[in-house]
C-alpha positions, 0 to 999 in steps of 0.5 A, a space after each residue: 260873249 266878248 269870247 265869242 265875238 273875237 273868235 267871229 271877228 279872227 274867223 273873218 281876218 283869216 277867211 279874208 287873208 285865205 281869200 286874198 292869198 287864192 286871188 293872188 295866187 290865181 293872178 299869179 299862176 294866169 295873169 289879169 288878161 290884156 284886153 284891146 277893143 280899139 280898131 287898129 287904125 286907131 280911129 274912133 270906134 263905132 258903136 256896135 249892134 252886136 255889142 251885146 253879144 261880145 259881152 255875153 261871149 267874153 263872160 262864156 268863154 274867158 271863164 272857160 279859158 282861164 278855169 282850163 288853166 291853159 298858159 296863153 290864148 288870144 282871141 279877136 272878132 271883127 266885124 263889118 269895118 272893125 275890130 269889135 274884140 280882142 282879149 289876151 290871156 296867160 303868158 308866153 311860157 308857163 312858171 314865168 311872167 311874160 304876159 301874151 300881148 296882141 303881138 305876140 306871135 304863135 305858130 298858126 298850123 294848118 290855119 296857114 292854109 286859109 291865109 295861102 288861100 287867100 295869097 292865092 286868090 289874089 294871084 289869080 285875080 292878078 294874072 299872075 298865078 291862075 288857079 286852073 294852070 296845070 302844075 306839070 306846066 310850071 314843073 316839068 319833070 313832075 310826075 304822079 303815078 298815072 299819066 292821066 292825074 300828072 297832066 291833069 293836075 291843076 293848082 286848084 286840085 293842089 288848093 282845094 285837097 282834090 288832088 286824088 292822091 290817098 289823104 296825108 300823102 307822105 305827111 311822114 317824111 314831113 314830120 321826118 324833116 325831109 325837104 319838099 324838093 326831096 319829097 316831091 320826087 316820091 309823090 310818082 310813088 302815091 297810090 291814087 285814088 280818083 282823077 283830079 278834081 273828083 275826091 276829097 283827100 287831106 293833103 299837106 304836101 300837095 298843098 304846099 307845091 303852091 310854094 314851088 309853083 309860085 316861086 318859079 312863076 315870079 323869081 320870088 321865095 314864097 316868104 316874099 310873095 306873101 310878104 308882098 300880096 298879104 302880110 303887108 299890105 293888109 297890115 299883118 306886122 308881126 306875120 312870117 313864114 319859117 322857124 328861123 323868124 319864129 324862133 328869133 322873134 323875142 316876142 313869142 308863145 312857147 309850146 306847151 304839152 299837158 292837161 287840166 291846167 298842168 302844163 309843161 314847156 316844149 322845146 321849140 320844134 321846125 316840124 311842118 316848116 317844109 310845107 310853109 304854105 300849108 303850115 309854116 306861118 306864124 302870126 299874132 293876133 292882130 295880125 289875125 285881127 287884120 287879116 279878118 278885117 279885110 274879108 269882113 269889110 267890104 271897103 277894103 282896098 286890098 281885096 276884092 269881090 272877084 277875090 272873095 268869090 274865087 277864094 270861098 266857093 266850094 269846090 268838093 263834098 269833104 266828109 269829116 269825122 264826126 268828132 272833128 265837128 263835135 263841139 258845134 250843133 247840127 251841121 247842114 254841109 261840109 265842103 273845102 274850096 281855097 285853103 277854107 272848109 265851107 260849113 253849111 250852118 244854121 242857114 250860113 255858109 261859114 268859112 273856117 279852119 283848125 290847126 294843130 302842131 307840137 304844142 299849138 292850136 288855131 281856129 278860124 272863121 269867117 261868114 260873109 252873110 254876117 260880115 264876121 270873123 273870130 280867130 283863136 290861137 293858144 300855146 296849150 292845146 285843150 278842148 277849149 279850142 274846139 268851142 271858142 268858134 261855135 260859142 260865138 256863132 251860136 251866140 251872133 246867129 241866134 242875135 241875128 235870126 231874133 232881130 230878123 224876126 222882129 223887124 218882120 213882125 214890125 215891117 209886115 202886114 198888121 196880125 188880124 186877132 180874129 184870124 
């Protein structure tokens, strides 16, 4: 009997000993995330009706993230005035310690263009930089294959891919490193498939003539343009365009390729800074944090209704591979406006982008009707990117269609039992 009892009892010491030592390993291979729940301004934050949602989302989603065993991710939701989530998780560079922290900075991809989008609308609002302005007027010796798409070319088509030129127009000599400047004198060469302004083709080039355009029209570069219109005034600190301040930004994620939890580190690349931007912008999360929180407030100082209106009506029909949406449910309607997808979603409009470059993957997303954003940036792209946006909609808009339909019942005419 005292046999089998001290047998027991080493059974116990070394089942918790093994336990302890997976625990520990875990921690050491992904790190206890930092989490950050306070508004950035640092007042009192205010209770939340949604709070319960947060925290049904928060359990789904970090136990995805961190059992796909990726290296880093951060995540923020905003709503109405206020920063109601962020978490981080992993590290910058995988086998080392440096944790992400909210500062930490990742290159945003094509989530550029919803921030470009929005620089754009404030120029228009502004007088500056009209969305209708034909761009031969701003460059004179532009030329596109036919007269017709040349003249009528406006900055609108550039920003909403209705260009009429075929999708990814010479997204070859960009991953080639060819300069803008040097590219732009090719595009006389484009096939064109429809007159401006009637066709959807994704484009990255043509997007990114809003950088000459701009430049030319207010003696600026575009970095301090958008320094100037957006990443200051709106509090974005760490934000920038360009590889060089990425690259010499001691605080930054580092691009990873792999699989399954097996990553390995990337060598920092400038593929995509040409087209800055469609491409070239680099932020961390709370810089996404508020960026969001001055589309979900509707008190912000920085950007106005008219803003809003010009950035996120649709302004074409942009039919996606199934696949690009296959992580949502039914989806109602798919259009482009300013720099942003609209996505008719379960009786919403949803403003939204995903970004993808050399070892980064971004997603965005804003409704208005809800006066909510969420973003998500990652140094090891996965199929958890694709999820960490319709997780949440599925989660609020199912909150928000229940509550609807109890203030209904409470507020509506008294139910006959004998009807």
């Amino acid at each position: 009997m005292k046999k089998f009892l001290y047998l027991a009892g080493l059974v116990v010491v070394v089942v918790g000993f093994v336990a302890f030592r997976i625990q520990n390993v875990s921690a050491d291979k992904f790190h206890t995330p930092e989490i950050d729940t306070l508004a950035f301004d640092k007042t009192e934050k205010k209770p939340l009706e949604i709070e319960s949602v947060i925290r049904e989302y928060d359990s789904l989603i970090s136990s995805e993230i961190i059992n796909s065993g990726s290296v880093g991710s951060a995540l923020v939701i905003t709503y109405k005035d206020q920063v109601a989530f962020l978490k981080c998780y992993g590290v910058k560079k995988a086998g080392e310690k440096d944790s992400i922290n909210k500062n930490t900075v990742f290159r945003l991809a094509s989530v550029s263009k919803t921030i470009t989008g929005v620089l754009a609308g404030i120029l228009d609002d502004e007088n500056i930089v009209h969305l209708d302005d034909h761009v031969v007027d701003y460059l004179p010796g532009f030329k596109l294959k036919n007269l017709e798409s040349t003249t009528k070319l406006t900055i609108r088509n550039l920003l909403s891919h209705t260009s009429g030129l075929i999708p990814h127009a010479y997204d070859n000599m960009v991953e080639e490193k060819v300069p803008l400047s040097k590219i732009m004198s090719n595009l006389c060469f484009v096939d064109i498939s429809a007159s401006p302004g009637k066709l959807y083709g994704y484009q990255n080039v043509m997007f990114s003539l809003y950088d000459t355009i701009a430049a030319i029209k207010t003696s600026k570069k575009f970095d301090n343009i958008i320094h100037e219109k957006v990443f200051d005034p709106f509090g974005m600190k760490n934000a920038s365009t360009g590889f060089r301040s990425f690259k010499n930004n001691p605080n930054k994620a580092y691009p990873h390729y792999g699989s399954a939890g097996h990553y390995r580190t990337m060598r920092l690349n400038d593929r995509y800074y040409s087209t800055a931007p469609a491409a070239g912008i680099n932020a961390s999360i709370s810089d996404m944090g508020q960026f969001l929180l001055h589309l979900t407030n509707t008190n912000s100082t920085e950007i106005n209704d008219n803003i809003i209106q010009t950035v996120f009506t649709p302004q074409v029909q942009s039919p996606l591979k199934r696949a690009y949406l296959r992580r949502w449910d039914k989806v109602d309607s798919k259009q482009y406006a300013i720099g942003w997808r609209i996505i008719g979603y379960k009786g919403r409009k949803v403003a939204y982008h995903g970004g993808y470059v050399n070892g980064y993957k971004t997603e965005i997303a804003y409704c208005k009707e809800e006066n909510i954003g969420i973003a998500y940036l990652t140094n090891s792209p996965n199929p958890i990117a694709s999820v960490t946006v319709p997780t949440f909609l599925n989660l609020l808009f199912e909150y928000s269609d229940h509550k609807h339909i109890l203030t209904e019942y409470t507020v509506g005419e008294p139910i006959d039992d004998n009807s």
